[in-house]
N, C-alpha and C positions, 0 to 999 in steps of 0.2 A: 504494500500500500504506500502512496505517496500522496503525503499533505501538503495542499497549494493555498498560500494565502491569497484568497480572491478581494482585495479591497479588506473588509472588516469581516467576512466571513472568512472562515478554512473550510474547504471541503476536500474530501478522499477521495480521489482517483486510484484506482485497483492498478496493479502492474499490468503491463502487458500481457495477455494469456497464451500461455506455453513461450512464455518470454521466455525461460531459466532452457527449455529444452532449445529453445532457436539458437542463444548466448552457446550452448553447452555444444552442440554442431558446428560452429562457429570454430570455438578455439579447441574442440578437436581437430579441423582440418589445417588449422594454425600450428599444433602441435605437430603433425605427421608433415608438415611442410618443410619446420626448422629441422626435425632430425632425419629427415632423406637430404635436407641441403636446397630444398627447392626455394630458389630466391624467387623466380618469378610468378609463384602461386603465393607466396609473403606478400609481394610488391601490390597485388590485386585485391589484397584483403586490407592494404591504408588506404587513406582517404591524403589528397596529397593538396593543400600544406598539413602537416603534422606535426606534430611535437613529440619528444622524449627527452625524462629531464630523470637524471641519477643524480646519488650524489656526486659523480665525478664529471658529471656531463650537461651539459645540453642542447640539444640538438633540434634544430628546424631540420625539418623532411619537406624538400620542394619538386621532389618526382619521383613516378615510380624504379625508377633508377636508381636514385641514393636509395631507397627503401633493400631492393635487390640488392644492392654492395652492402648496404647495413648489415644485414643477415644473410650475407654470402658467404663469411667463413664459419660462422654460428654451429654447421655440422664437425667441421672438423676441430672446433673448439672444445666442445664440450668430449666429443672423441678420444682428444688428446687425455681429457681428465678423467677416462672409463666409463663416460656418463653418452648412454645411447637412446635413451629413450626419456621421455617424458609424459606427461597427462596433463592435461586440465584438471586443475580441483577445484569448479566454484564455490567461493568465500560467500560473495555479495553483489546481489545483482538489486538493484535499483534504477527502474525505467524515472529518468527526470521528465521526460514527452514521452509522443508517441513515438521520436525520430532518438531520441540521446536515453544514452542507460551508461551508469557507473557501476563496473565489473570488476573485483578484488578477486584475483587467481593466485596460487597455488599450485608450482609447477614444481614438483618434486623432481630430482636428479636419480635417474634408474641407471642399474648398469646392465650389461648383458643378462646377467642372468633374471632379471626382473626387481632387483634389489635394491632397497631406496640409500641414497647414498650423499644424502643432502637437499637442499632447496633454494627455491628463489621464489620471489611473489612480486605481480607487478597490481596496479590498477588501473584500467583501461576505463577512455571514453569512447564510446562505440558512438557512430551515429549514421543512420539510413539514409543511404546518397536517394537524390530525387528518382533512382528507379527500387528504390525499396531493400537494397542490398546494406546489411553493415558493414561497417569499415572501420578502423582503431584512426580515431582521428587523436587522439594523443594517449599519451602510455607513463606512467611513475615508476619507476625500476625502486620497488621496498628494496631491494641488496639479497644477495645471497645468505644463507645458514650452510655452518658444514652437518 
């Protein structure tokens, strides 16, 4: 549920329905994108300009090109550190409209054998380009946990 103050009333707007499973599709195919290395199925799922802001970083996104280099070596990064798989774990999903929702994930670090071996958590602004599609129109990088 989300509360809108309209003037001197608040009224309840419901979430989205079947928001959490549309969100949870979403960054499934976002997950299986970064660990095969697929930049240009990443690049299609920003919204371009974009933002991502760490604590070591912050970065405007102004095509889907830097998105693609963004997370172009992302597979063999995580690789390097035994970590080949990942999930979506939605945290928190809150539709602000019909078009924007704030999404707190949970991306556990797997190794080959299925084994969790650490984490990272970001929160995502999604918002529905004018043909209905989400897109990570900016991203918080929480930092990794070992």
């Amino acid at each position: 549920m989300v509360t809108v103050n309209a003037g001197n009333r608040m009224r309840v707007r419901p979430s989205e329905p079947a928001g959490h499973e549309v969100i949870q599709r979403f960054f499934d195919r976002f997950a299986r994108a970064v660990t095969s290395g697929d930049g240009r199925s990443i690049a299609r799922m920003w919204a371009v300009p974009a933002l991502v802001v760490g604590d070591a970083m912050v970065q405007a996104v102004g095509s889907p090109e830097a998105v693609e280099l963004f997370f172009g070596d992302a597979k063999d990064e995580y690789n390097a550190r035994g970590i080949t798989d990942t999930r979506a774990e939605l945290q928190r999903v809150e539709w602000l409209t019909r078009r924007v929702a704030i999404v707190d994930v949970r991306w556990p670090y797997l190794d080959a054998a299925g084994v969790e071996r650490g984490e990272e958590s970001s929160t995502y602004v999604l918002r529905r380009d004018d043909s209905g599609e989400l897109k990570v129109q900016a991203a918080l990088m929480r930092g990794a946990k070992p």
